[in-house]
TIDRENMAR-417042 format. One line per 2 residues: number of its first residue (from 1); their letters; for each residue x, y, z of N, C-alpha, C. Coordinates in pm, whole numbers. Layout:
BEGIN
NUM) a) X:Y:Z:X:Y:Z:X:Y:Z; ...
This chain:
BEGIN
1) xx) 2007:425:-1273:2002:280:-1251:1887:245:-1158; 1806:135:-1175:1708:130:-1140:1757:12:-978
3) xx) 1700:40:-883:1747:-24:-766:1656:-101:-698; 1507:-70:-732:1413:-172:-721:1423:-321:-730
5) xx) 1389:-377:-615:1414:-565:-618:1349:-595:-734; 1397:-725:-780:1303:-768:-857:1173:-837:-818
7) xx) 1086:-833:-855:1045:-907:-778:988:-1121:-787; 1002:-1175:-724:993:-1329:-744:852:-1404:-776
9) xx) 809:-1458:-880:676:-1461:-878:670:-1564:-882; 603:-1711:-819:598:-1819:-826:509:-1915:-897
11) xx) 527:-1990:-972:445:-2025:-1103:402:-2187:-1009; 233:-2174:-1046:209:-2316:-1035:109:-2351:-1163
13) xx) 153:-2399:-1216:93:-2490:-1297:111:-2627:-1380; 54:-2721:-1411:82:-2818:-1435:143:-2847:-1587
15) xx) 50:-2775:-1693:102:-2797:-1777:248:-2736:-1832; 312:-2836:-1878:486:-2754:-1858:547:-2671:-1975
17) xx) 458:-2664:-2072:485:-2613:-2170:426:-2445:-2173; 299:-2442:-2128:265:-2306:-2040:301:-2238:-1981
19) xx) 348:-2319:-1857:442:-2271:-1766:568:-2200:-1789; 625:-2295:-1917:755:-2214:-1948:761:-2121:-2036
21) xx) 602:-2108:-2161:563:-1951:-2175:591:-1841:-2102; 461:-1867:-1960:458:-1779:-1839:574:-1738:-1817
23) xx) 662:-1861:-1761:791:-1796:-1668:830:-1698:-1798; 924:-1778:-1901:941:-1653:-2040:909:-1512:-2014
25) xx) 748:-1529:-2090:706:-1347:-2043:750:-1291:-1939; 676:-1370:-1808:730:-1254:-1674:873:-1200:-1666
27) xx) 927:-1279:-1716:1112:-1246:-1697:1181:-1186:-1790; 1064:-1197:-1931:1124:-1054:-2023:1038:-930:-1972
29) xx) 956:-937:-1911:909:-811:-1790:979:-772:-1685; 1057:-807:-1662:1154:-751:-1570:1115:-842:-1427
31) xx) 1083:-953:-1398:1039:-1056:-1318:1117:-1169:-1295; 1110:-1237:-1141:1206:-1326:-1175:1060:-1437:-1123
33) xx) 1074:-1554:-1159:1005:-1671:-1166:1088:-1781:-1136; 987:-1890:-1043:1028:-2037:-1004:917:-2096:-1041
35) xx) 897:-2216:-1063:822:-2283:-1153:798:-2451:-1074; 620:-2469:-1050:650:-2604:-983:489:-2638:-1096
37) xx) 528:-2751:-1082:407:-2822:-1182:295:-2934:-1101; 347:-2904:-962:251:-3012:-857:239:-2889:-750
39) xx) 148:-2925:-699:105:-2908:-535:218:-2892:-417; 244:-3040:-440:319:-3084:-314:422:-2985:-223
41) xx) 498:-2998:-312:631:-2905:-322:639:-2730:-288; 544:-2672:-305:506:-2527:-343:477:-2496:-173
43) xx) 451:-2569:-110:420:-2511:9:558:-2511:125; 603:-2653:99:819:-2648:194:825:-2508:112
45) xx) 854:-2483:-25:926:-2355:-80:890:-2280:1; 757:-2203:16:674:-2069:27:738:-2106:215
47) xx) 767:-2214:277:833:-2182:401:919:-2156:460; 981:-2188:313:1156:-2095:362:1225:-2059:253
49) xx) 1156:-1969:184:1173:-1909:92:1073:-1725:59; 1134:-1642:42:1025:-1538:38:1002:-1509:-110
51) xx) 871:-1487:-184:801:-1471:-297:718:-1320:-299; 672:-1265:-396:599:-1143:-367:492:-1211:-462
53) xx) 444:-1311:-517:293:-1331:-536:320:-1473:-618; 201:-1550:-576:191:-1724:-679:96:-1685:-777
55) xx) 109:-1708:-887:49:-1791:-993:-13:-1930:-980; -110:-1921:-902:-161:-2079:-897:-242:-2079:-1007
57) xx) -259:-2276:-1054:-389:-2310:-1142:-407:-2356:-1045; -618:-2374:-1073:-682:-2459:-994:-672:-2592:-959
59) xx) -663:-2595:-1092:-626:-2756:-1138:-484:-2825:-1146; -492:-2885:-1025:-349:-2942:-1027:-381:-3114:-1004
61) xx) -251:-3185:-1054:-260:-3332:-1068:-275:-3407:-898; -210:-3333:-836:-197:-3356:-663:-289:-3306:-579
63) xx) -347:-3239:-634:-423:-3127:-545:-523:-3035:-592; -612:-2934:-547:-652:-2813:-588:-571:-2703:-561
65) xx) -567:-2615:-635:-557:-2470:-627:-563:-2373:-502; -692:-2440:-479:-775:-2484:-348:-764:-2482:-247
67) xx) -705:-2591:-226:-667:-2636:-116:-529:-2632:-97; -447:-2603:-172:-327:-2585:-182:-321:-2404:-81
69) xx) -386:-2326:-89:-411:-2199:-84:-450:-2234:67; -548:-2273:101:-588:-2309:258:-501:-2380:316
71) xx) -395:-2441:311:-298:-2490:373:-170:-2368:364; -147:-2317:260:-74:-2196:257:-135:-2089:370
73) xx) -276:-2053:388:-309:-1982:493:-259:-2018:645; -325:-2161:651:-295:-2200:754:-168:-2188:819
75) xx) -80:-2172:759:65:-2166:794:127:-2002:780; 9:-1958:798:4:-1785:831:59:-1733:699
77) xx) 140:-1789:585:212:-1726:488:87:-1640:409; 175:-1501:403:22:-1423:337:74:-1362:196
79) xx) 132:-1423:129:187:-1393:17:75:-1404:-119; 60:-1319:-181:-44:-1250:-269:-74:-1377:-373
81) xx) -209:-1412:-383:-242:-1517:-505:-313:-1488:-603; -285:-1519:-694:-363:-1498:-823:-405:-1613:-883
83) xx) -525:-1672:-911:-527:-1798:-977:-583:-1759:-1124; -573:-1955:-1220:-569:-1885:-1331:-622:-2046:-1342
85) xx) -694:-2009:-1436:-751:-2130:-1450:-878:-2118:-1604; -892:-2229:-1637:-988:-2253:-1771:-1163:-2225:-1711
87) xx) -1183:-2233:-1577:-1314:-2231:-1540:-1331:-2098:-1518; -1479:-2079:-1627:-1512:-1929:-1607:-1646:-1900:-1540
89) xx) -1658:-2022:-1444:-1780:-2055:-1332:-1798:-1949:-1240; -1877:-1828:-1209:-1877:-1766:-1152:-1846:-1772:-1008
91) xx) -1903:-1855:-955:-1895:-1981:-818:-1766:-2013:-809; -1679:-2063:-896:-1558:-2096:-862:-1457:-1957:-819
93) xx) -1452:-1844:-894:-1407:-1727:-893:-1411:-1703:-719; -1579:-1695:-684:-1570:-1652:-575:-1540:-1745:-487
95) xx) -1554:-1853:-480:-1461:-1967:-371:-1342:-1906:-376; -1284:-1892:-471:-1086:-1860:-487:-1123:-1766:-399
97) xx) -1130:-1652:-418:-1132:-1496:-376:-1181:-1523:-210; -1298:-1602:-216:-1326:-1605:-34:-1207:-1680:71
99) xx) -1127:-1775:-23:-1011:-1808:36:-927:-1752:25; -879:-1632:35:-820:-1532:66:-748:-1547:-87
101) xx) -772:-1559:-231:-702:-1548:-318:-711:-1391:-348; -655:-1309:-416:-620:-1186:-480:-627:-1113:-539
103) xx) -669:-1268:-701:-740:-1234:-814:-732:-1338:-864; -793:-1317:-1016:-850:-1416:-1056:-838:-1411:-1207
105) xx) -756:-1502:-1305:-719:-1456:-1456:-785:-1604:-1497; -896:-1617:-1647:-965:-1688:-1680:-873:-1784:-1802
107) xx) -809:-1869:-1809:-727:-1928:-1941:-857:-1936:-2063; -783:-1874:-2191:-687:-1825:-2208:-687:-1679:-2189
109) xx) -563:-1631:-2121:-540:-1490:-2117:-399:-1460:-2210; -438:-1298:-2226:-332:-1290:-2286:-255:-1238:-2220
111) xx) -107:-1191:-2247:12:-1215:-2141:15:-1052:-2049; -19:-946:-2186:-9:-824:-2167:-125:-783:-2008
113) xx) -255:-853:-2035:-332:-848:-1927:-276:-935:-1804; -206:-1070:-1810:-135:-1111:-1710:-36:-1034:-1590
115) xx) 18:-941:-1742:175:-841:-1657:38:-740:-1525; -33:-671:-1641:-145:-590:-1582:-157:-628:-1435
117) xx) -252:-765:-1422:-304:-834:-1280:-179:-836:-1237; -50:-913:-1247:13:-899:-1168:60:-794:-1090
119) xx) 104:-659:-1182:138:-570:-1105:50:-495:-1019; -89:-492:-1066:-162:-439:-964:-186:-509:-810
121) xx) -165:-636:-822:-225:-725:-677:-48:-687:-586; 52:-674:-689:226:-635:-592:202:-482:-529
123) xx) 117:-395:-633:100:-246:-545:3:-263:-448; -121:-341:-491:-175:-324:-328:-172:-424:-250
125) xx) -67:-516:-252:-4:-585:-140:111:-472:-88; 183:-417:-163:274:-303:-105:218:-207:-14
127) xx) 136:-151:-59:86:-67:-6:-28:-70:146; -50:-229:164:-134:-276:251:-5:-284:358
129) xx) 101:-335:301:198:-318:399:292:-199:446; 216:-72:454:264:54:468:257:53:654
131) xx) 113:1:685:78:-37:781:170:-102:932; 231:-190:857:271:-282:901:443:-247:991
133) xx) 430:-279:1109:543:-273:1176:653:-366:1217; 569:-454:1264:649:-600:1253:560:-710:1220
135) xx) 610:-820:1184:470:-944:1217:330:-951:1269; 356:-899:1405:270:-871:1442:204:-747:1511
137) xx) 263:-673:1491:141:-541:1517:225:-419:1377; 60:-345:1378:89:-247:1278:29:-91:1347
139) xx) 46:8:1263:72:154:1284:-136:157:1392; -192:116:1348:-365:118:1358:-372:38:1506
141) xx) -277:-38:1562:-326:-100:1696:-328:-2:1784; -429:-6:1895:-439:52:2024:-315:50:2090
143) xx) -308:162:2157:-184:174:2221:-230:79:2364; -122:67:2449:-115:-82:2526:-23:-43:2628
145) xx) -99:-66:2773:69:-98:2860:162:-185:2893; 273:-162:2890:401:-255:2908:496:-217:3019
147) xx) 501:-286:3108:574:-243:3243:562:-82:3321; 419:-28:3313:355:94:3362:379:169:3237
149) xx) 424:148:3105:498:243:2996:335:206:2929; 299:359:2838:232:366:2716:312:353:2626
151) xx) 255:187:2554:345:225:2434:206:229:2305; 226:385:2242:166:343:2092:221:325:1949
153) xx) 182:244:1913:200:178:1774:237:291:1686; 66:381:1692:40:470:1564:137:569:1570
155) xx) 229:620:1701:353:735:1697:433:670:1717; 462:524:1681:610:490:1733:663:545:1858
157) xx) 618:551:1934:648:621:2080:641:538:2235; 680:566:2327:646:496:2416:672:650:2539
159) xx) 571:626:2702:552:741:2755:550:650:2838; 719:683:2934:708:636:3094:617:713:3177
161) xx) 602:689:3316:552:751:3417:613:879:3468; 525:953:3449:591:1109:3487:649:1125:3380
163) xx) 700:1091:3242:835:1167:3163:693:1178:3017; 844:1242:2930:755:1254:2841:772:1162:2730
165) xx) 705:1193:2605:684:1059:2520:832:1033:2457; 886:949:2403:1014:916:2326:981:832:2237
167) xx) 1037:863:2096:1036:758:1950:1078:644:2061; 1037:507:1964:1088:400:1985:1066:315:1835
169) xx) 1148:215:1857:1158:136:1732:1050:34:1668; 1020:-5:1543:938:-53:1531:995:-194:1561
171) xx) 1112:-295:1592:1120:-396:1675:1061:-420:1800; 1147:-307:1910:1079:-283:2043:941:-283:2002
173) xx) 903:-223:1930:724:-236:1986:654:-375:1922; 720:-434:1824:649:-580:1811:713:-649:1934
175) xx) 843:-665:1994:888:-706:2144:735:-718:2229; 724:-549:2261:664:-572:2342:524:-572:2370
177) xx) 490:-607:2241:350:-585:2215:358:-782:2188; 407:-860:2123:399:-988:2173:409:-1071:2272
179) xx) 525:-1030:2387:534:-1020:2535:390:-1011:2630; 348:-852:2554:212:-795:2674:123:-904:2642
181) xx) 128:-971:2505:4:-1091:2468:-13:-1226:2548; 128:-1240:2625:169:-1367:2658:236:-1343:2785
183) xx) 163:-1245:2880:258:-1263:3034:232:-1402:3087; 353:-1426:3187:377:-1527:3264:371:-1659:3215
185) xx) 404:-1702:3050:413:-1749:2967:591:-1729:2951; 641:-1905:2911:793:-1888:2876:787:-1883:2745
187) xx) 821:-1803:2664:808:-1738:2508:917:-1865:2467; 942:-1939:2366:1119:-1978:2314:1190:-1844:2192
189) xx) 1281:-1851:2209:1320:-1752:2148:1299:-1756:1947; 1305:-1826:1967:1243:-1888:1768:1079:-1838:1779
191) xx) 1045:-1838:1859:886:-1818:1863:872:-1662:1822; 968:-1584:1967:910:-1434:1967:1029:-1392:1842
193) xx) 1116:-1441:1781:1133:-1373:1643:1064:-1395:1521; 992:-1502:1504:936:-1544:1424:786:-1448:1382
195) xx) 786:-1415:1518:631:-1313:1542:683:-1172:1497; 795:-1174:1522:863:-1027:1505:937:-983:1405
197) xx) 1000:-1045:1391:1073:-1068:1217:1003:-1159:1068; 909:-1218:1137:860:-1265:1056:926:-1446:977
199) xx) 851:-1546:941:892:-1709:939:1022:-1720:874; 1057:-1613:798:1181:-1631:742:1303:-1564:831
201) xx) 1304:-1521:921:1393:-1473:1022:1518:-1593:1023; 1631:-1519:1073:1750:-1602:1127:1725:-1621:1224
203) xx) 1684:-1720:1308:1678:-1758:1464:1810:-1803:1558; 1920:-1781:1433:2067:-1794:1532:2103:-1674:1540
205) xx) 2034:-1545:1432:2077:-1402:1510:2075:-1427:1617; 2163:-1327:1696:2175:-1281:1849:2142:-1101:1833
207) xx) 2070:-1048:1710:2026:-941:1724:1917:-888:1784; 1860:-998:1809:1723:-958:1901:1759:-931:2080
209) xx) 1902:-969:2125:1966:-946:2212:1978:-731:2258; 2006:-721:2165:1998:-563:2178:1876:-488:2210
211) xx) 1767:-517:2152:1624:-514:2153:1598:-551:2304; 1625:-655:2354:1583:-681:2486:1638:-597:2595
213) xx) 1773:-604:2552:1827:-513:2655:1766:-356:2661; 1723:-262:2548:1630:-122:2585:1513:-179:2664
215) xx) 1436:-274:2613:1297:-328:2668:1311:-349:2816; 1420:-376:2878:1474:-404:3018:1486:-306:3067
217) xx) 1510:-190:2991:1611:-70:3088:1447:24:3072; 1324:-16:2976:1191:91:2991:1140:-17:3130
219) xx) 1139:-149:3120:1125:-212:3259:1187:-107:3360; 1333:-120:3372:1400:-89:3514:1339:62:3575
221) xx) 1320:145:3456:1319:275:3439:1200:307:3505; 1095:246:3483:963:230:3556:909:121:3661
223) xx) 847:163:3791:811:84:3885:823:-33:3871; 817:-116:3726:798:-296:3749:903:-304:3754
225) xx) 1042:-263:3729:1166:-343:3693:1243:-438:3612; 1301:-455:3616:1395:-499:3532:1355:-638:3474
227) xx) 1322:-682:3652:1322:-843:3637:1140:-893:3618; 1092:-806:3551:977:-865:3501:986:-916:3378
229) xx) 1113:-870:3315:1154:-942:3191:1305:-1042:3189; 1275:-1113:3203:1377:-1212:3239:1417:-1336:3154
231) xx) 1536:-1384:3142:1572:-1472:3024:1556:-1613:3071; 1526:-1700:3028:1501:-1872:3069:1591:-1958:2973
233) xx) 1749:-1969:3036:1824:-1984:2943:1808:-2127:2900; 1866:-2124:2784:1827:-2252:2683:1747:-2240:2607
235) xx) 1609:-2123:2653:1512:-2156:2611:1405:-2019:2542; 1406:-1940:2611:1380:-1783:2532:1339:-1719:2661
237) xx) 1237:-1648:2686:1188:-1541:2763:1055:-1552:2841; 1082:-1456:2939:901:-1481:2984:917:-1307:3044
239) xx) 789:-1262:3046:754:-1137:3090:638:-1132:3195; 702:-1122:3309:577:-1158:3434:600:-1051:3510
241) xx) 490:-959:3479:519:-818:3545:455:-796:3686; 403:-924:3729:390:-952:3846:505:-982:3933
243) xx) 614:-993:3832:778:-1034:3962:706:-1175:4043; 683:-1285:3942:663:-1444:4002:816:-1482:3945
245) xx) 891:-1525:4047:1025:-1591:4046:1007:-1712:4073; 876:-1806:4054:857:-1915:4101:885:-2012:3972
247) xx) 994:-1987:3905:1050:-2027:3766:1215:-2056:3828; 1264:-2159:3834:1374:-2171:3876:1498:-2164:3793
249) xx) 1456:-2205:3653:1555:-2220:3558:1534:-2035:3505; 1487:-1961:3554:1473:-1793:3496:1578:-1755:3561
251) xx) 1636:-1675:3459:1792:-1579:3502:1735:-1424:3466; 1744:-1333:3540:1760:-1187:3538:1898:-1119:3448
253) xx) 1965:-1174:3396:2077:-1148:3372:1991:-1017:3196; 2135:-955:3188:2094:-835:3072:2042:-881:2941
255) x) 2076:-982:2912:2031:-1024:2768:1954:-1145:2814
């Protein structure tokens, strides 16, 4: 039995009779498809919703392709694009592609070369994310200090003072590798999961609670202490490994 997700491919195009070709094929390919025929709409989805690659046309009644794609950047979502379109303008190709598109299928295509592009731009989006540890940091960042601790990325490890190295998790190290970015800064707690889990995160978990509490005890464990990481209730965190208590609403408390 095959246990592989399916994966979700998001259709933009205007004309609706195409579209419901497209969706068709992809989904007798073993694909699942959502289908929008404007602009507008495609970008709320792609923000709270997760996709593994769009099908944009250039040409949309609301919008470009275009610009639809640069507003999708802007909002950090890095979900794989493929556009498809009737213009076989060389110039246009590479505009798509310099705005971070993926690839590039010329109408008319045929479906068999469609499945093709698609699956190749899902393996090396997969595979680009081999890298990847949390949101924001991956296996290739410089290792970094965090409360006198080496922590590196590339061994999953972290090395107190005097001891020797110990695995650590790839949470803890987006923790505290977004933290070290932002001392003496009050983090909100939607912020540093969002960086860490990524825009589709639950921000009413209380699992990132556990996470803080090891990150406290590599604090306590080493010269800065405990209370360089400290909670600002109501509101999320701050990491001031200078020990400035000149924050009144900051609680030291474990979580």
């Amino acid at each position: 039995m095959n246990n592989e997700p399916t994966p979700l491919i998001v259709i933009v195009e205007d004309e609706p009779v195409l579209a419901e070709l497209i969706s068709q094929y992809l989904e007798q390919s073993g694909m699942r498809t959502h289908v929008f025929h404007r602009s507008k709409p495609v970008l709320k989805f792609l923000e709270n919703n997760f996709a593994n690659l769009l099908l944009l046309d250039v040409n949309l009644p609301d919008n470009t392709g275009f610009e639809l794609l640069a507003a999708i950047r802007s909002k950090n979502l890095q979900i794989p694009v493929i556009f498809a379109t009737g213009n076989s303008i060389e110039a246009s190709k590479v505009a798509g592609l310099n705005l971070g598109g993926d690839d590039y299928i010329t109408k008319p295509f045929s479906y068999p070369e469609l499945i093709a592009r698609i699956k190749a731009v899902l393996r090396r989006a997969e595979n680009k994310g081999d890298l990847v540890i949390t949101e924001n940091v991956v296996l290739t960042d410089k290792p970094f200090k965090f409360c006198n601790a080496l922590v590196n990325p590339g061994k999953l490890q972290v090395t107190l003072p005097n001891q020797e190295p110990q695995v650590i998790g790839k949470k803890e190290i987006g923790i505290m590798s977004y933290l070290h970015s932002h001392p003496g800064e009050i983090i909100p707690r939607k912020v540093l999961i969002h960086a860490v889990w990524g825009i589709h995160a639950n921000v009413r978990s209380r699992s990132i609670d556990q996470y803080i509490v090891k990150i406290r005890e590599i604090c306590r464990t080493s010269s800065a202490g405990a209370e360089a990481l400290r909670t600002v209730h109501g509101i999320g965190y701050i990491f001031d490994p200078e020990g400035n208590k000149s924050t009144s609403t900051v609680s030291e408390s474990n979580v």
